[in-house]
N, C-alpha and C positions, 0 to 999 in steps of 0.2 A: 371630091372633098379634099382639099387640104389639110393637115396638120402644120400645127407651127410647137415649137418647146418652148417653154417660158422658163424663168426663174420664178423664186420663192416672192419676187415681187413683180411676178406679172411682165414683166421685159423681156422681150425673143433673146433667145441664146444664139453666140456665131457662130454660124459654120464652122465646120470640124474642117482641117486644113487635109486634104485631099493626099488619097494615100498614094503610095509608087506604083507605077503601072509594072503591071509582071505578067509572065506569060507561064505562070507557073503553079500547079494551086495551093502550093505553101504561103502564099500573100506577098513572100518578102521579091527581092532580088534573085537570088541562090536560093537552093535548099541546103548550105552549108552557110555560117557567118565566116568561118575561115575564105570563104571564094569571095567575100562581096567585097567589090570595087565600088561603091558609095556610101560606107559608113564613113565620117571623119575619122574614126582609128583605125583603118584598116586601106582607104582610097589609097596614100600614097607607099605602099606597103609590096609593092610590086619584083619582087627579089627575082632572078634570071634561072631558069631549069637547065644548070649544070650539067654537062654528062661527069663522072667522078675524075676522068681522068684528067680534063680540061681545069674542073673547079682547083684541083690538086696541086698541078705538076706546074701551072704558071707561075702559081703564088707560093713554090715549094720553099726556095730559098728564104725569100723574106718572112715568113713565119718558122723555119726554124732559127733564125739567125735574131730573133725578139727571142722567141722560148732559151735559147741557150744567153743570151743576155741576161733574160729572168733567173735563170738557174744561175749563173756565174754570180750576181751580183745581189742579190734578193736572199731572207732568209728563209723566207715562209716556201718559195719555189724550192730552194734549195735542199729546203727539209722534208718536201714534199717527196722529192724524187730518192733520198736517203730512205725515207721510210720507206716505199714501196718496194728499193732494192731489198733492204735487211731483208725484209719478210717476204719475198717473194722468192729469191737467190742465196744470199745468208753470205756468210763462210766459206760453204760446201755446196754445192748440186751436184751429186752423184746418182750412179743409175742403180737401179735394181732388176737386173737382167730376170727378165720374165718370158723366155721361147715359149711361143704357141705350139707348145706338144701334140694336142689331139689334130689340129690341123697337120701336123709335119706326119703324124702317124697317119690319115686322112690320104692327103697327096703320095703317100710313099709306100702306103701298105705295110711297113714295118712299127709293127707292135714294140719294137725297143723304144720308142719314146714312148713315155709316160712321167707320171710328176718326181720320181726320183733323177732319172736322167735329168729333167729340168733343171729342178735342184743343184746337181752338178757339177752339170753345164753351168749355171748360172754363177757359181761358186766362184771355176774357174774362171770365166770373163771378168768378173766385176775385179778380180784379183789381177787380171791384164790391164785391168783398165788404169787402175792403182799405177801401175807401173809405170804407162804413159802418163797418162791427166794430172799425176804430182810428181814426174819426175824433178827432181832439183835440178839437173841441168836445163830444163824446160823445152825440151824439144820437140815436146806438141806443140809449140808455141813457132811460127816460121821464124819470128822476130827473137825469140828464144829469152821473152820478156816477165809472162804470165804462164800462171798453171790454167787447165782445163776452164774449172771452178772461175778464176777470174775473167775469162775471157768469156764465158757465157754471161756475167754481169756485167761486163761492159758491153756485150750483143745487145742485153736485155733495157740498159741505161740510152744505147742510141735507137731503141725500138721503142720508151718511152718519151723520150725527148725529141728526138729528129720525128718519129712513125715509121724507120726502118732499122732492121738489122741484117748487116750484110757482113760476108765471109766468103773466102777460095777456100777451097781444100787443094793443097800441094803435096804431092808425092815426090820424098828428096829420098832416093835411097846413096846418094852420096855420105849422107850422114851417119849410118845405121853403121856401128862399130862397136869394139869390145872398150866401155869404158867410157859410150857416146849411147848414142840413140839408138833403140830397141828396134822402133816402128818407121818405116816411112814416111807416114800417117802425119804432115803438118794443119797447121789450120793457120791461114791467112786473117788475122779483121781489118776489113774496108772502113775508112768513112763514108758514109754515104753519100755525101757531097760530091764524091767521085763517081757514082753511076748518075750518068748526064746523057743525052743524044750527040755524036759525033760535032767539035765544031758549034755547038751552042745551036744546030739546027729545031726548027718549031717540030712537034710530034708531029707524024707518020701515021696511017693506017697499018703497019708493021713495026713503030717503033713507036715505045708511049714513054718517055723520059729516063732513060738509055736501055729499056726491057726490050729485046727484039722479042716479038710476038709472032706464032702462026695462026692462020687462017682462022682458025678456034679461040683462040686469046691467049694458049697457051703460050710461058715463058721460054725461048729456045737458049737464046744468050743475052748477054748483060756487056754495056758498051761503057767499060770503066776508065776512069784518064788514069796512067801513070804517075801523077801525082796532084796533090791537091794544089785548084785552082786560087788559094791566096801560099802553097808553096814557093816564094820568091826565091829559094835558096837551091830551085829544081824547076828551070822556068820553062827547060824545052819540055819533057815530062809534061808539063801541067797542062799544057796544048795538044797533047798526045791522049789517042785513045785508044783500047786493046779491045776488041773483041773476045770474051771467053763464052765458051760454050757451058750452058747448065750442067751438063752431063755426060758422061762418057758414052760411046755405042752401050756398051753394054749396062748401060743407069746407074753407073758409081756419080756420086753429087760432085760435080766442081763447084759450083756456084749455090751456096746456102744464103736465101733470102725472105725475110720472114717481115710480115707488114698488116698490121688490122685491116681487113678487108669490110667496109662498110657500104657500099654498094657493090651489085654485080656489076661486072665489064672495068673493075679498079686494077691498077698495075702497077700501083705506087706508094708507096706513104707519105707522109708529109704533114700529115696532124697526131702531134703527139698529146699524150693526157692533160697536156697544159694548154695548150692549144686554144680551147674553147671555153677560158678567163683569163688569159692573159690581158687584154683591157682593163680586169678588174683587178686584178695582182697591180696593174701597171697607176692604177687609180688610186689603191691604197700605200704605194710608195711616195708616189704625190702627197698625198696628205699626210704620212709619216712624216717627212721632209719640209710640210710648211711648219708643223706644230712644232718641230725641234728647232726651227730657225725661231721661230713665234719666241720660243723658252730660252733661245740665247738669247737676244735680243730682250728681254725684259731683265736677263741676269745682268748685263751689261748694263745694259741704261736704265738704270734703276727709278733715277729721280734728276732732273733737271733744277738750276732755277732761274726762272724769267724776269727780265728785267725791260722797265717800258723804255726803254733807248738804246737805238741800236748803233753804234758806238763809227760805224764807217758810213753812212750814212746822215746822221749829224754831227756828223767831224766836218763834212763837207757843207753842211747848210750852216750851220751856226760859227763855225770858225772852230781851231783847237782849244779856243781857251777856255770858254765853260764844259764844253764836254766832256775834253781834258782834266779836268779840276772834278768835276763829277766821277769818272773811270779811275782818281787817281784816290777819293775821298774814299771809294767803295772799296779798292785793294788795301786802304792802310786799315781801313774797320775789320773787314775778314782777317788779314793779320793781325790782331790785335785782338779781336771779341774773341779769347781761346776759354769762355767759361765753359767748365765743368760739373758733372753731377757721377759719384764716385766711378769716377776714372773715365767717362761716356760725355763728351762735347756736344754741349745743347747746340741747337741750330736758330743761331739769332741773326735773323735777317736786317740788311741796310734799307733805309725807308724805301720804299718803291717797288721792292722785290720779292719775289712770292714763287714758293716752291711745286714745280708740277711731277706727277709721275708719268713711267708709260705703261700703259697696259693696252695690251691686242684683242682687239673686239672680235674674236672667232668663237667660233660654238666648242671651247673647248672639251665641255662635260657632255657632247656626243662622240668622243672621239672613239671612247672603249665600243659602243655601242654600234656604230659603223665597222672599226674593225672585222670585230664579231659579227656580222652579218657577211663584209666583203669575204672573210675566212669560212664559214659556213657555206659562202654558197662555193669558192673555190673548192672546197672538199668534196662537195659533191658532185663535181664534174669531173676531178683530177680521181674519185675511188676510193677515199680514203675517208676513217670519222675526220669531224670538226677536232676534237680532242689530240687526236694523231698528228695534226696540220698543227696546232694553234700548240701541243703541249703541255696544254694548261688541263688539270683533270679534278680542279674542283668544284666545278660544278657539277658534275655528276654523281651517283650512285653506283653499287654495283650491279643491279637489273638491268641501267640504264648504259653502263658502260659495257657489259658483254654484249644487250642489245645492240649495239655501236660497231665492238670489233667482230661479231659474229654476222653483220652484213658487209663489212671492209673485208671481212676473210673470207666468203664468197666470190668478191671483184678478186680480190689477190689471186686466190685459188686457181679460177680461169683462166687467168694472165698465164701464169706460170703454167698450166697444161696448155694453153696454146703457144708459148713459145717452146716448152718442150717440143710439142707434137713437129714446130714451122721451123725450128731452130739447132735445139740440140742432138734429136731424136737421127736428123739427117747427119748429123758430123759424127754418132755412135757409130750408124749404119757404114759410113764408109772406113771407119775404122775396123771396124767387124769384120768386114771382105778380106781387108790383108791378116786381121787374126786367122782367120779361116784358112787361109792361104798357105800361113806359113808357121804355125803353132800346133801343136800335139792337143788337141782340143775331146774330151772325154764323146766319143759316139758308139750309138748301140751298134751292135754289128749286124751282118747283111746290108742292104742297098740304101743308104743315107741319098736324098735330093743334094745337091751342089748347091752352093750361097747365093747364086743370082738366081736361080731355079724359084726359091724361097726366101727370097731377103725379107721381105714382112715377118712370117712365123720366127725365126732366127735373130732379129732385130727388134724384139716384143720386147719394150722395158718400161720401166716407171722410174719414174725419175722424183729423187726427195731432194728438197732443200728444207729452209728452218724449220721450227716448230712454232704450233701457233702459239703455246703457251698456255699459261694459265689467269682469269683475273682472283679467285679463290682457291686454290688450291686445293684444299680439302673436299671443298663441296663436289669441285670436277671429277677429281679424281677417283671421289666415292660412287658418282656418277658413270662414270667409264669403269669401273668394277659390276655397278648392274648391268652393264650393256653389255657384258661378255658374259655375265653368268644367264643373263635371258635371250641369249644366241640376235642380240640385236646387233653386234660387233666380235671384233676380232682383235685378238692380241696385236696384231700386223697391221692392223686399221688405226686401233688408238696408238701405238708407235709410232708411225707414219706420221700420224697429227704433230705428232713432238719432233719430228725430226730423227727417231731411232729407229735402229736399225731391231726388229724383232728376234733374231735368230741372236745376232749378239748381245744384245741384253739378258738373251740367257742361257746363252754359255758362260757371260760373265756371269751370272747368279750362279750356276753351279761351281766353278772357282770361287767363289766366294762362301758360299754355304759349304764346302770341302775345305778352304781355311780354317774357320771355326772348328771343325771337328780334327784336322791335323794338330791344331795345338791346342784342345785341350780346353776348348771355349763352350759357354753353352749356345746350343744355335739361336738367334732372337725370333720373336714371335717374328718377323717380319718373311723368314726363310723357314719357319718351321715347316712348313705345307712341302715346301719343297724336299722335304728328304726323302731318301725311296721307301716303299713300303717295309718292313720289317723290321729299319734303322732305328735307330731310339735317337731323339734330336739332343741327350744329354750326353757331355764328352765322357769319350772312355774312362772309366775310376782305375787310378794306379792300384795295383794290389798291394795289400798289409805287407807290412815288415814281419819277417817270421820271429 
């Protein structure tokens, strides 16, 4: 028995066009749409499976040498990489020395560490550290250019830009004098451009784009040139390259090098936050640049006016005389037709002639609209709000805008403890060895571990830079007052957030709450809490005159 399908008038229906043969029992091609090689959006879609270090380290120069393009010459790059510094770096990045006590007590069996020794302890380093990381002569600095602080944002600026941050530590005790340098302890920064393979040769199974590797992947030494390869003014150097070793025998850091690791088996950076819109950054300069020429060009050439003869042309077909005599009728009328309407010359044409404007046929009234879409999506690829990038904050709210930087202070957040952990945290630690070494340093007594023995416990620190701030002031900070009185935070937490330092914030409140009472002021509700128990917060009354 056959069946046949009709329509609603009786006439067979056609065949249904025959589906794709699959050997699979999801019907289609793949059981993923991402794998399928015969859709029209997807056939010609066939990208190359990279290992990280090849996709990298080929294309390393030419994609950092666009991004620092972008950044030199571009605003929106330019302010990109400004914000990220301020708020991730600041000013200041200092440490807050935090020794793993119960470990060192753990390892050593001496009960003298506990959190007062910490404390200290910690006192005394951070106050060493002061002494290097800002000296005015700047002699943490090898170049004797930057304090501490700035040289960690410029690590942290070619770790956003380039995808590396690279540095020597050099030990000068040449230097160390009454009236000079304190510490040995220099710190070298590298361009990155300068760690390369010997001689411009192709990557190694040992050597991934000047990283000498072992058998594991681990980094041994770093194959640096002596001088940078567009240095024309140091040409033997630039052809020259130095073997340095990461690390001393006994694991003091020569070689600090710190780089987003996005696949396993990477040895390299080379994609910095910009990186991956740069096309569009590069897109949206293009059309900035035709619409401003678009807008000179209309200011200029305002208005034309046309005339049906074209004067070198029928000079030649018709002889000089009528032409002439026409060319010569048209200059004496424009000289001459000078009427006015209060003080404003009408525009009275000679017969023939008729006035054209220019105007540029472009989509002018989508220009904001593109912008804001190229800027939008740049921000969220570079880590940052739309707002932050673009500067413009009226369009938003305040729900809408803490929403905004309270996911941007997330990305920042991590940055900053990852280069801490990949960057700074290495250059404290090998300062710390020669503090150790050769400083009177607060220790419990009985049998202390040695510095290499414990360099981890010993070299525990947090590191602060900015503050996130506030977008309401009031409402946060009423907010960070219940968070401390319902044990959900800590004095040292909310501090931290702002960039301060906990301990001195209130030492200075008690100098200041001790002002007030020294001369005779009454203390403000703001310090009254602070006074000790039995105090009265009203200043001493002078006594009567007898």
């Amino acid at each position: 028995m056959t069946v046949t399908l009709t329509d609603r008038y009786g006439n067979p229906l056609p065949p249904s066009a025959p589906r794709r043969a699959s050997a699979l029992a999801g019907g289609g091609n793949t059981p993923y749409d991402a794998a399928d090689v015969t859709s029209p959006h997807m056939e010609g879609w066939r990208p190359y499976l990279w290992s990280p270090d090849t996709a990298l380290n080929v294309y390393r120069d030419r994609i950092v040498s666009r991004v620092r393009d972008l950044v030199r010459n571009d605003g929106w790059a330019s302010g990109a990489v400004t914000r990220i510094l301020d708020n991730a770096i600041g000013a200041s990045f200092r440490p807050i020395v935090k020794p793993d006590y119960r470990a060192l007590a753990l390892y050593s069996g001496n009960k003298g560490f506990d959190a007062s020794w910490a404390d200290e302890f910690g006192r005394t380093v951070e106050a060493l550290w002061r002494v290097w990381a800002d000296d005015p002569g700047r002699y943490c600095d090898a170049g004797r250019r930057m304090t501490c602080s700035q040289m960690f944002r410029l690590g942290f600026r070619h770790w956003i830009v380039d995808g590396d941050a690279l540095a020597v530590l050099l030990y000068l005790p040449e230097r160390v004098g009454v009236g000079r340098a304190r510490f040995s302890t220099t710190v070298q920064m590298i361009n990155p451009d300068r760690l390369s393979n010997p001689q411009l040769q192709f990557d190694q199974q040992s050597l991934r784009g000047g990283v000498e590797i072992d058998e594991h992947g681990a980094a041994v030494a770093y194959w640096i040139r002596k001088a940078h390869q567009a240095d024309w003014y140091d040409a033997a150097n630039s052809v020259t390259w130095e073997r340095v070793p990461r690390e001393t025998d006994w694991g003091r850091p020569i070689v600090v090098h710190h780089f987003d690791t996005e696949e396993g088996g990477q040895h390299r950076g080379g994609a910095g936050v910009l990186t991956p819109v740069v096309e569009r950054l590069k897109m949206l300069i293009k059309y900035d640049g035709t619409e401003l020429d678009a807008a000179i060009i209309n200011a200029i050439f305002a208005a034309y006016i046309q005339s049906p003869f074209d004067h070198s042309l029928l000079g030649n077909a018709l002889g000089e005389g009528a032409i002439g005599q026409y060319q010569d009728d048209r200059a004496d009328f424009h000289k001459e037709k000078r009427t006015e309407l209060n003080g404003a010359r009408m525009p009275i044409l000679f017969p023939g002639e008729d006035i054209k404007t220019v105007s540029a046929a472009r989509p002018t009234s989508n220009f904001a609209d593109f912008e804001s879409a190229v800027l939008r999506n740049a921000a969220a690829g570079i880590g940052i709000s739309a707002q932050q990038l673009s500067n413009n904050w009226s369009d938003v709210n305040y729900s809408s805008a803490r929403a905004a930087l309270l996911e941007a202070w997330k990305t920042l957040t991590r940055r900053r403890h990852d280069f801490a952990i990949g960057f700074a945290s290495p250059v404290f630690a090998a300062w710390l060895e020669e503090v150790m070494e050769f400083e009177d340093l607060p220790m419990p007594s009985g049998d202390v571990p040695d510095f290499i023995e414990c360099r981890g416990p010993y070299s525990r620190v947090r590191w602060m830079g900015p503050g996130r701030g506030w977008v309401d002031p009031v409402a946060e900070k009423q907010g960070a007052v219940l968070g401390m009185d319902a044990a959900l935070s800590t004095l040292e937490d909310e501090c931290a957030e702002q960039g301060l330092d906990w301990e001195e914030n209130l030492d200075q409140r008690a100098r200041e709450v001790k002002a007030f009472s020294d001369r005779g002021l009454a203390v403000p509700s703001w310090a009254a809490m602070n006074v000790p128990a039995g105090q009265s917060a009203q200043p001493p009354q002078k006594p009567e005159a007898v």
